[in-house]
C-alpha positions in Angstrom: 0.0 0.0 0.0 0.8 3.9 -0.6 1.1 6.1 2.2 1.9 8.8 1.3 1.2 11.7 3.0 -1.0 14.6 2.3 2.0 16.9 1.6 3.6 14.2 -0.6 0.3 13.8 -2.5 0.8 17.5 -2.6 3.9 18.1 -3.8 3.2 15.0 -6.6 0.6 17.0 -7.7 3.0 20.5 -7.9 5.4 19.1 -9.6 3.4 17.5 -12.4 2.0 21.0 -12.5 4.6 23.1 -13.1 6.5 20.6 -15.8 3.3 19.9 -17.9 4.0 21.9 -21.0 3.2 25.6 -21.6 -0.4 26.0 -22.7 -2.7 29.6 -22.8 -4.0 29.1 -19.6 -1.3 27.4 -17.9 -0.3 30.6 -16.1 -3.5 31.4 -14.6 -3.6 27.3 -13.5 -0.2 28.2 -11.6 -1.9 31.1 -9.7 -5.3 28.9 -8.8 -3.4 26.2 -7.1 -1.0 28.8 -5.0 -4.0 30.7 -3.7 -5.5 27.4 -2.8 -2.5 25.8 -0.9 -2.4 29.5 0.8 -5.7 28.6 2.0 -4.6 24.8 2.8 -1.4 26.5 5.0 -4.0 28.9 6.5 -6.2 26.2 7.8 -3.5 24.7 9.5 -2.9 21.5 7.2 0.7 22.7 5.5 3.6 23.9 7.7 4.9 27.8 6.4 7.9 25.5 5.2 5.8 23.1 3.5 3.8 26.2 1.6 7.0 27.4 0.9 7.9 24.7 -1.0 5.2 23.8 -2.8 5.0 27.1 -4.2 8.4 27.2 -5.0 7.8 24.4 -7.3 4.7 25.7 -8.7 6.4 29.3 -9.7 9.0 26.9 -11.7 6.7 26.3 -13.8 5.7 29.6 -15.2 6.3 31.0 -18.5 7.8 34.7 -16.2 9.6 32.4 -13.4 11.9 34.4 -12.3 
């Protein structure tokens, strides 16, 4: 069995993300899923490192990733 944990499942998720190829849209998909693990970390389920992170990986994946 997988057990993997929440963040894990998380960060899975982030990372396939951010290296799916560029479409239109894919930008605005980026911002979605930050604003909603902001709201994840807020209700206590992330640690601020754990946010951190997973928007790091997230911002790697935009077309003005700086």
């Amino acid at each position: 069995m997988n057990a993997m944990t929440y963040f894990e499942r998380l960060l899975v998720s982030a990372e396939r993300i951010a290296h799916h190829p560029w479409h239109p849209s894919k930008d605005e998909t980026i911002a979605q899923c930050i604003e909603e693990i902001e709201m994840i970390a807020l209700d206590g389920h992330l640690s601020d490192a754990q946010y951190e992170q997973l928007r790091a990986v997230l911002r790697s994946g935009c077309s003005n990733a700086a």
